[in-house]
C-alpha positions as CSV (number, residue, x, y, z in Angstrom):
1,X,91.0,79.3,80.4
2,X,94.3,81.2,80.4
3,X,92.8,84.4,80.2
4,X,90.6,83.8,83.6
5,X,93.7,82.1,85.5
6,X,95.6,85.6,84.6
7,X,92.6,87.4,85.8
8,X,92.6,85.1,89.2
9,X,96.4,86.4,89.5
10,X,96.1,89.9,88.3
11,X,93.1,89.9,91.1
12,X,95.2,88.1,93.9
13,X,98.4,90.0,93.2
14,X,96.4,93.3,93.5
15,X,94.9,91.9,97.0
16,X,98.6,91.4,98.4
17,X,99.4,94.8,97.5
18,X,97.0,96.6,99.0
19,X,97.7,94.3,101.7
20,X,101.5,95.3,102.1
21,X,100.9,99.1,101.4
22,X,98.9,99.0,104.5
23,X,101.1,96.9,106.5
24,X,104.1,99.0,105.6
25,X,102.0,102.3,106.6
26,X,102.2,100.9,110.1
27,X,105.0,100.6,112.7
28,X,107.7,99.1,112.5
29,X,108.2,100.1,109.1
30,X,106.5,103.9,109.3
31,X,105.5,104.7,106.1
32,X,102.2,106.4,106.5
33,X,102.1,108.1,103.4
34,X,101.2,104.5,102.0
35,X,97.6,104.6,103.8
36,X,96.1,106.9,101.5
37,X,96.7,104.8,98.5
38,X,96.7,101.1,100.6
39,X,93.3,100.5,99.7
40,X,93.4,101.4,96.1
41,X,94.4,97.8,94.7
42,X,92.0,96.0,97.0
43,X,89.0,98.1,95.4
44,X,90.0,98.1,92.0
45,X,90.5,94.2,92.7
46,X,86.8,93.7,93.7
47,X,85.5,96.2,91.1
48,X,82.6,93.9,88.8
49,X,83.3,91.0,90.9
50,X,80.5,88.5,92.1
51,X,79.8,89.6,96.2
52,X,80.9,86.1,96.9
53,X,84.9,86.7,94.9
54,X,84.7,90.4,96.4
55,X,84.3,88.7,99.9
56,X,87.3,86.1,99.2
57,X,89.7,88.6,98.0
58,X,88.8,90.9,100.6
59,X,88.6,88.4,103.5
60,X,92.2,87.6,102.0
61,X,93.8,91.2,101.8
62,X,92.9,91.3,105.6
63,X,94.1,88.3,106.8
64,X,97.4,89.2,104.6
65,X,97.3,92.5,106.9
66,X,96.9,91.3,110.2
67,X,99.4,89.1,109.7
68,X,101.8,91.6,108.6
69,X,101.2,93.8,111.7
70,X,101.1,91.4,114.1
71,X,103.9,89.3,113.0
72,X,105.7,90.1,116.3
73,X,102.8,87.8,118.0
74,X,104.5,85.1,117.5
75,X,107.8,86.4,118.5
76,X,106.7,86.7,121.9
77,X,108.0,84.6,124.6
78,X,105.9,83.8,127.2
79,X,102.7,83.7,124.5
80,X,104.8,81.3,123.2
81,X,105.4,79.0,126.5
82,X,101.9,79.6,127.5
83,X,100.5,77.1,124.2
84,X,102.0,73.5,124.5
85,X,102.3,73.0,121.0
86,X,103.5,75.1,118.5
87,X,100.4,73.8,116.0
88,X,97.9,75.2,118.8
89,X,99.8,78.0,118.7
90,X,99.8,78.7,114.8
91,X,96.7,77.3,114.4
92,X,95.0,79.7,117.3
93,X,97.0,82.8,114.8
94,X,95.6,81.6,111.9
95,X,92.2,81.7,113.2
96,X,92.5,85.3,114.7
97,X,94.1,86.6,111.2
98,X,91.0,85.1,109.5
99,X,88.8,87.1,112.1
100,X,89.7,89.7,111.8
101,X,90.8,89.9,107.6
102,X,86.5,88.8,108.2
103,X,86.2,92.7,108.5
104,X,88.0,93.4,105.5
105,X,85.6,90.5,103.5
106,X,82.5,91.9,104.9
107,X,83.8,95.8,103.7
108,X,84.2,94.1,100.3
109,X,80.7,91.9,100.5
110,X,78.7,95.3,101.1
111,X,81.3,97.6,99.4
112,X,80.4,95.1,95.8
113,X,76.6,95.1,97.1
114,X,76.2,99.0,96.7
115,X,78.3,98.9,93.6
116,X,75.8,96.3,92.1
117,X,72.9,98.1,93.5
118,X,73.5,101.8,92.7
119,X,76.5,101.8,90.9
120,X,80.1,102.3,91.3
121,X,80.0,106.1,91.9
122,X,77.8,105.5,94.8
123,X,79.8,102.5,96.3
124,X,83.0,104.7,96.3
125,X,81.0,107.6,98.0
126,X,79.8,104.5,100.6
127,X,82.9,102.9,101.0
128,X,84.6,105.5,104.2
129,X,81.0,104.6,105.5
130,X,81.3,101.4,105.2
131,X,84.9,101.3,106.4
132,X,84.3,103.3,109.3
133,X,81.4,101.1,110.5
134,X,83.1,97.9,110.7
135,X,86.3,99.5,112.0
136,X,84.0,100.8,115.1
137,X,82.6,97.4,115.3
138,X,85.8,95.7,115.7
139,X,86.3,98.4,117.9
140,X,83.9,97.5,120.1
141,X,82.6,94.3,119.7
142,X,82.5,92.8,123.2
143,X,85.4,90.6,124.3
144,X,86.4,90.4,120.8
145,X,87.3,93.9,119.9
146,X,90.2,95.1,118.8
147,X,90.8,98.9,118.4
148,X,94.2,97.9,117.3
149,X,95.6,98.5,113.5
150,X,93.2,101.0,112.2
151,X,93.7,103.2,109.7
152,X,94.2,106.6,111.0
153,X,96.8,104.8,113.5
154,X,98.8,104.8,110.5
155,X,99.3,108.3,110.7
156,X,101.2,109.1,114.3
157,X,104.1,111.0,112.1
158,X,102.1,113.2,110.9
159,X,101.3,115.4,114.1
160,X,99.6,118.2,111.9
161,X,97.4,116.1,109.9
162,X,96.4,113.9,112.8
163,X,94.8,117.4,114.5
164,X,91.5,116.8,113.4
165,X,91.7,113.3,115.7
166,X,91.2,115.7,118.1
167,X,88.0,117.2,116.7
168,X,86.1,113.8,116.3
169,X,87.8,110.8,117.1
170,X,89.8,108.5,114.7
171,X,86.9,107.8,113.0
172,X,86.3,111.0,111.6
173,X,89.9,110.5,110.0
174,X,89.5,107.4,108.8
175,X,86.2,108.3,106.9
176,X,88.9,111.3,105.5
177,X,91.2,108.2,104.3
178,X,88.9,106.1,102.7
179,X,87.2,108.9,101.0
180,X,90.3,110.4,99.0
181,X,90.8,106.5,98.5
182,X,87.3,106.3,96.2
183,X,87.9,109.8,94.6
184,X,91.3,108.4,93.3
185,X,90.0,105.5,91.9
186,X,86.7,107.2,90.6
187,X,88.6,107.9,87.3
188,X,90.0,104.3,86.7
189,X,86.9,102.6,88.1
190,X,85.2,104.9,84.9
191,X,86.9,103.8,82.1
């Protein structure tokens, strides 16, 4: 019983630091560098996991994140005079931080699926796939996109690396992330 309440911690703890690498590789606090390790705790956290824990953790790792980037939300005068109540307004935040952390839960969800399906070479060789595809769908998805917070953002300090943005989009560079991402972690995910 001890053992598995560790392991719920361990898990957890990992999930808020992935979360707060990635938050801190994004403005205000400019650490880019961060990115290309941000997602290391998160996938080592889901690594073995059932798809339903691999969807919790992940679902919370992004609502941790968006609530770290758009803290400033709520800081906002007249979004905060428009909302009567300060519960509608919390409440309303809450819901859009789970939205959207839902991207990170269903990256986890199929990122586990593959793992359990083909193994966990394969899933880290999927995952920039994966990530890339539900980045361009929260990119795009009608009145509730938001191309806002993604990955290869991150990187604005970094004129010469973000050169190949101009070749193929941010997309391309975010598949670049995610994939040095899973070759890092090929050696722990091994042992």
């Amino acid at each position: 019983m001890a053992s598995r309440l560790f392991r719920h911690l361990v898990d957890f703890s990992l999930v808020i630091a992935s979360s707060v690498l990635l938050v801190l590789s994004f403005p205000s606090f400019n650490l880019g560098f961060l990115a290309w390790i941000g997602l290391l705790p998160l996938l080592i956290a889901i690594n073995g996991k059932s798809l339903k824990n691999s969807f919790f953790l992940s679902l919370i790792c992004g609502a941790v994140f968006f609530f770290g980037v758009f803290y400033w939300i709520l800081e906002v005068p007249k979004y905060v005079d428009v909302h009567e109540s300060l519960l509608a307004l919390y409440l309303g935040c809450v819901f859009g931080f789970f939205y959207f952390g839902s991207y990170f839960g269903f990256f986890g969800l199929a990122y586990t699926a593959v793992s359990k399906r083909l193994g966990i070479t394969q899933a880290l060789f999927a995952a920039p796939f994966i990530w890339v595809s539900l980045e361009y769908i929260r990119s795009n998805l009608s009145f509730l996109s938001l191309p806002w917070a993604l990955l290869a953002h991150s990187q604005y300090q970094y004129p010469s690396v973000i050169q190949i943005v101009s070749l193929a989009g941010t997309r391309l560079y975010t598949h670049i992330f995610q994939n040095s991402q899973g070759n890092k972690s090929l050696p722990t995910s091994l042992c």
